[in-house]
C-alpha positions as CSV (number, residue, x, y, z in Angstrom):
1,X,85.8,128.1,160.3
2,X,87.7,125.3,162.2
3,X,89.5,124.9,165.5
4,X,91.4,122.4,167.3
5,X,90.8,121.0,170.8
6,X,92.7,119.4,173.0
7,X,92.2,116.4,175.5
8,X,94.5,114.8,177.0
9,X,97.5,116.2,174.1
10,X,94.9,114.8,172.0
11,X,93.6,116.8,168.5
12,X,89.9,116.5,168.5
13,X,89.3,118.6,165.2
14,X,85.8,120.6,165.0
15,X,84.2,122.7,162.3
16,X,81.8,125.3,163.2
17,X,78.4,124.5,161.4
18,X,75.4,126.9,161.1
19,X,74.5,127.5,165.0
20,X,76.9,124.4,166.6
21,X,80.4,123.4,166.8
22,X,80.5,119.5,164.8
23,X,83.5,117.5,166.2
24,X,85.4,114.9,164.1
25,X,84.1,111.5,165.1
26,X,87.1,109.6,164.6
27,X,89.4,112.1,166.6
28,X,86.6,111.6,169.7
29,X,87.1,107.7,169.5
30,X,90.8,108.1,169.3
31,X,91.1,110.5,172.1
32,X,89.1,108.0,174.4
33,X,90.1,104.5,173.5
34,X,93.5,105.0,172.0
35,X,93.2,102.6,169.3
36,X,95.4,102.6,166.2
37,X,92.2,101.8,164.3
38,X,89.4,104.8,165.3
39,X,87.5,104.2,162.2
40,X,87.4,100.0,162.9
41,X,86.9,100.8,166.7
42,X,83.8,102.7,165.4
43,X,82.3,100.4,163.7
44,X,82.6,98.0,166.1
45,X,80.8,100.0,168.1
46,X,77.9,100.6,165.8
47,X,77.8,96.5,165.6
48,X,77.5,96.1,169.5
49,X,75.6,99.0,169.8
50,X,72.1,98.4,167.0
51,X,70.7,102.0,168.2
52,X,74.4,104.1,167.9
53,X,73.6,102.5,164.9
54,X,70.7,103.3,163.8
55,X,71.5,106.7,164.5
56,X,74.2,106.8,161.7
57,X,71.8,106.0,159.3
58,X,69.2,108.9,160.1
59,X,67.0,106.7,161.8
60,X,67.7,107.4,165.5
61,X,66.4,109.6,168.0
62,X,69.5,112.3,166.9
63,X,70.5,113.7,164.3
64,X,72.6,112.2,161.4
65,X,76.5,112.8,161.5
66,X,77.7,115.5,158.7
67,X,80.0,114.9,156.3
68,X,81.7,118.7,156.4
69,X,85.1,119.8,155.2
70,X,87.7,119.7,157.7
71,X,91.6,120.4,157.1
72,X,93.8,117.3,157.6
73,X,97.1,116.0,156.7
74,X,96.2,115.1,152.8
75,X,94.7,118.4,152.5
76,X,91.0,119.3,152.9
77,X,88.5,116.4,152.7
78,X,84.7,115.7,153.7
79,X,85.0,114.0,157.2
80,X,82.1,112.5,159.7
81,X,81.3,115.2,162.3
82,X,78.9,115.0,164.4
83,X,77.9,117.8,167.3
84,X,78.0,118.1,170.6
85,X,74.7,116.2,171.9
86,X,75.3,113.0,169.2
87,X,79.7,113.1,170.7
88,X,77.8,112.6,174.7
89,X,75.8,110.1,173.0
90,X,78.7,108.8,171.3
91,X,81.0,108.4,175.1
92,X,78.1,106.5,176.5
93,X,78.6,104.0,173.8
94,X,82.5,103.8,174.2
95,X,83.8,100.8,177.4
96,X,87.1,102.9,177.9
97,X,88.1,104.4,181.6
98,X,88.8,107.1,179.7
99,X,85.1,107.7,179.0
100,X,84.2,107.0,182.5
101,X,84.3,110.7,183.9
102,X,82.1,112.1,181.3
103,X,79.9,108.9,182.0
104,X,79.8,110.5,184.9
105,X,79.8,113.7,184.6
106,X,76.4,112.8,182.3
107,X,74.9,110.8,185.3
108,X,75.5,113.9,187.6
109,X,74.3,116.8,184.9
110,X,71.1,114.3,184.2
111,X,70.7,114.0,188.0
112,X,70.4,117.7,188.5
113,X,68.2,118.8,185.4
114,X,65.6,116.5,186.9
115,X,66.0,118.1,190.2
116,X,65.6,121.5,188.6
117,X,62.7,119.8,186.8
118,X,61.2,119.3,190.5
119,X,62.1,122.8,192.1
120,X,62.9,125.6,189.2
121,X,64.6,127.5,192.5
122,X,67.4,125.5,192.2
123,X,68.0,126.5,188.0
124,X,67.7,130.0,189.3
125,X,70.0,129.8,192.0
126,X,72.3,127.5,189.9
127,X,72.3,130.3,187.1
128,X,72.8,133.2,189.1
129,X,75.9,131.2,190.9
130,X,77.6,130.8,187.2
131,X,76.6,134.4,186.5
132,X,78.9,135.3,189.9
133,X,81.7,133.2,189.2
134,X,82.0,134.6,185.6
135,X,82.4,138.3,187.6
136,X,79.2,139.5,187.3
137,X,77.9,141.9,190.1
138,X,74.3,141.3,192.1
139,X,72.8,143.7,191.1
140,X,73.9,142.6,187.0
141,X,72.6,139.3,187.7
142,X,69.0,140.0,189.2
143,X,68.4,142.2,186.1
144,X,69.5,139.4,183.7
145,X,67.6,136.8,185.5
146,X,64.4,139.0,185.7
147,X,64.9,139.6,181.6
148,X,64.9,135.6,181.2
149,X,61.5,135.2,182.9
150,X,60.4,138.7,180.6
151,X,61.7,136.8,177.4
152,X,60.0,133.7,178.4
153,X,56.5,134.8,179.1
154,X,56.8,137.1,176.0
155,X,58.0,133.7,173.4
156,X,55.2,131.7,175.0
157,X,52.7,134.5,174.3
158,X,54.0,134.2,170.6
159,X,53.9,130.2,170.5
160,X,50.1,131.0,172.5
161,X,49.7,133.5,168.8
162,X,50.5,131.1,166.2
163,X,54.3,132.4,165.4
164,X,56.6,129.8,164.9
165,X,59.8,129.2,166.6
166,X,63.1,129.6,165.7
167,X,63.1,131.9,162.6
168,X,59.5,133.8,163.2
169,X,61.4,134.8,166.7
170,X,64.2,136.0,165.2
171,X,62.7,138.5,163.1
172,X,60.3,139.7,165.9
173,X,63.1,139.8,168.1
174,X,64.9,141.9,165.8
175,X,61.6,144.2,165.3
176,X,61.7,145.0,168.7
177,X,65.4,145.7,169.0
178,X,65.5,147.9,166.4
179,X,62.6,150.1,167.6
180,X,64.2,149.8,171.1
181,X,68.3,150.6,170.2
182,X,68.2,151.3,166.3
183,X,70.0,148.4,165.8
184,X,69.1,144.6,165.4
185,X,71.1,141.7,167.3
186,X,73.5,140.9,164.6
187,X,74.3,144.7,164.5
188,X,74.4,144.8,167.9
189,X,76.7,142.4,168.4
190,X,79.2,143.8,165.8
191,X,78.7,147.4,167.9
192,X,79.9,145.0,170.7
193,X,82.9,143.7,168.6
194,X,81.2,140.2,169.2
195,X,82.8,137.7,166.8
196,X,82.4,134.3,168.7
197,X,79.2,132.8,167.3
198,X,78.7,131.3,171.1
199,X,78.9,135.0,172.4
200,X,75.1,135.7,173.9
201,X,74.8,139.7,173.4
202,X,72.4,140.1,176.4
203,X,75.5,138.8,178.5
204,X,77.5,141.6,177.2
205,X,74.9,144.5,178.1
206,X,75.0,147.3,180.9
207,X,72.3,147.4,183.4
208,X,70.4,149.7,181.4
209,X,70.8,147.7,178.1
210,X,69.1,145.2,179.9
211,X,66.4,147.2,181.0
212,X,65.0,148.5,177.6
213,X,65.5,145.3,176.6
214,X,63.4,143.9,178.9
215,X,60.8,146.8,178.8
216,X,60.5,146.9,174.9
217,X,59.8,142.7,175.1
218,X,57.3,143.3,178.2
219,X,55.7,145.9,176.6
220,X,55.5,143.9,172.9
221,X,53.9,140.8,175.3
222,X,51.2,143.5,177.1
223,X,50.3,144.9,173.2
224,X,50.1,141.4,171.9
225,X,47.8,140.0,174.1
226,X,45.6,142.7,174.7
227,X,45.0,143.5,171.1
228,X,44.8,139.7,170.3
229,X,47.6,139.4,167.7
230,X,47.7,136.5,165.5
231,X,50.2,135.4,162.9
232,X,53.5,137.3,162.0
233,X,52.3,140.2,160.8
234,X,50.2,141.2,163.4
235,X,53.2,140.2,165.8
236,X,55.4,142.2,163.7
237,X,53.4,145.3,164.5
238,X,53.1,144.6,167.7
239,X,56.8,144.1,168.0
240,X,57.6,147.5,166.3
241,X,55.0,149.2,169.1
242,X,56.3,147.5,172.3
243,X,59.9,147.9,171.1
244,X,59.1,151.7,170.1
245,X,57.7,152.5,173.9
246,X,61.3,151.1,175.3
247,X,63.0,153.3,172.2
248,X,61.1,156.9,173.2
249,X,61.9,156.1,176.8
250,X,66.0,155.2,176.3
251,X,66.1,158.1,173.8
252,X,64.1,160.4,176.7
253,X,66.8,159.3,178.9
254,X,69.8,160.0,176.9
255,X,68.6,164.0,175.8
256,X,68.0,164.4,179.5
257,X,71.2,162.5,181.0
258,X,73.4,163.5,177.8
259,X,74.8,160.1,177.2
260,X,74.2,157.2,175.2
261,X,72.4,154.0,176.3
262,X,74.0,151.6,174.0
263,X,78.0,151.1,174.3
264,X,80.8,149.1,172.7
265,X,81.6,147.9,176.3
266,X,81.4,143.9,176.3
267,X,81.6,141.5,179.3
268,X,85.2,142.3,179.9
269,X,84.8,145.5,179.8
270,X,81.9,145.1,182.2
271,X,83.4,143.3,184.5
272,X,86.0,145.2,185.0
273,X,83.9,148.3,185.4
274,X,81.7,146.6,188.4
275,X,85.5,145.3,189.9
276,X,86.6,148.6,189.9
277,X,83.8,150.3,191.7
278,X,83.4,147.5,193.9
279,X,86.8,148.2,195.0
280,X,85.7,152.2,195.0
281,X,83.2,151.2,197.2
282,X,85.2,149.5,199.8
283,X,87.6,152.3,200.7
C-alpha cells in the first residue's frame, strides 16, 4: 500500500511497511533543499555527515533504509525508504531554511519529553489535552487514561514473568480479549470497520468497552502475580482467567440490560454521540 504526501506542493512518496509508514528518501531531500540533484545532494550529505553515514550502512544507531517497491514514473522499482524516526534524523542533517522549523520543532518536542521525564503530570495532562481537542468527552478521557496506567502495570508484570515483548504481548493480549468480548483485536477492529493500520482500537471504544477492557487486563495482572506465573503458558492461562472474569461480568450486564457491550460505533461515531448529548444536556 502506498500514499502520497504533500509539503509545500511537494510529492513525498511513502510505502506502508509492516507496522510504519517508510518515506522515499530522495523525495524528503528534494522537498527541503530543492535541488535538481536529490540523490548527489544525498550523498553529499553522507560525506559531511561520517555518522548519517554510517547509518546507511547498518552501522548506526538507527535502522538501515529499505529498498521497498514504490510506484514512479518508469513503472514500479525498488527505491530507498527510510521511516519516520531515520527522515527527523535525516532534516537534522540537511543546512536548508527549509529544514529549520522541523529543527525546531525537534528542539521543542525534545525539550518537553525531558520535562515529562522530570514530572509524568505534565504527559498526563498533555495526553488528556489531545484526547479533548480530538472531541473526546471528560468523562471518555479519565477512563482511557486510567486503562493506560492498567495496561502498564499489567505488561510490566509480564516483562517482571519472563514474557517477551512485542509478539508474546500480542498473543496474551488477544487471550484476554477474546475471553473478555469473543473477539481478538484484529477482529475487533474489523467489527469497528478499522482499516487504517495507525487506527488504535481502544481509541474507538465506548465507555464500557473500556471498562472490561481494563477489568479483564487488571484482573489477568491480580491472577498472574498472585499465582506466580512464569513463561507464556502459564501467562496464557492466566490471560484466559482474568479476561474470562471481565467476559461473565459484560455478558451478566448485557442479559440484564438487554443490549450489547461491544458496537460497530468508531471514534466518529463516538464523538458525535457525546456532542450530541452534550448539547441535550445544555437545554
Amino acid at each position: 500500500m502506498s500514499e502520497l504526501v504533500l509539503f509545500e506542493r511537494k510529492q513525498i512518496r511513502r510505502v506502508r511497511h509492516g507496522e510504519a509508514w517508510w518515506f522515499v528518501i530522495v523525495d524528503v531531500v528534494a522537498a527541503l533543499t530543492d535541488s535538481a540533484n536529490p540523490a548527489g545532494y544525498l550523498k553529499d550529505m553522507r560525506r559531511r555527515d561520517p555518522a548519517l553515514g554510517e547509518v546507511f550502512q547498518g552501522g548506526g544507531q538507527f535502522a538501515p533504509p529499505l529498498a521497498l517497491r514504490v510506484a514512479t514514473a518508469g513503472g514500479s522499482q525498488k527505491v530507498l525508504c527510510w521511516h519516520t524516526e531515520g527522515i527527523l534524523r535525516l532534516i537534522q542533517s540537511i543546512p536548508s531554511p527549509k529544514a529549520e522549523p522541523f529543527k525546531r520543532w525537534l528542539a521543542r518536542v525534545g525539550y518537553e519529553r525531558l520535562q515529562e521525564i522530570e514530572n509524568p503530570e505534565i504527559a498526563a495532562r498533555r495526553m488528556k489535552e489531545i484526547y479533548r481537542q480530538k472531541g473526546y468527552s471528560v468523562a471518555w478521557i479519565e477512563k482511557r487514561v486510567r486503562g493506560i496506567a492498567v495496561r502498564d502495570e499489567l505488561t510490566d508484570e509480564w516483562k517482571k514473568r519472563g514474557v517477551k515483548e512485542d509478539r508474546e504481548y500480542a498473543i496474551l493480549t488477544a487471550e484476554i480479549s477474546k475471553a473478555t468480548f469473543g473477539m481478538t483485536p484484529s477482529q475487533y477492529r474489523k467489527h469497528k470497520a478499522l482499516a487504517a493500520p495507525a487506527d488504535n482500537l481502544r481509541d474507538h471504544m465506548t465507555d464500557l468497552e473500556l471498562i472490561f477492557t481494563m477489568l479483564g487486563e487488571a484482573s489477568t495482572t491480580e491472577i498472574a502475580r498472585n499465582t506466580d506465573a512464569r513463561g507464556l503458558p502459564r501467562n496464557k492461562v492466566a490471560a484466559r482467567q482474568g479476561g474470562g472474569i471481565a467476559g461473565n461480568a459484560r455478558r451478566e450486564l448485557e442479559a440484564k440490560s438487554g443490549r450489547r457491550v461491544s458496537t460497530r460505533e468508531n471514534f466518529k461515531k463516538l464523538t458525535e454521540s457525546q456532542r450530541r448529548l452534550s448539547e441535550k444536556a445544555k437545554r
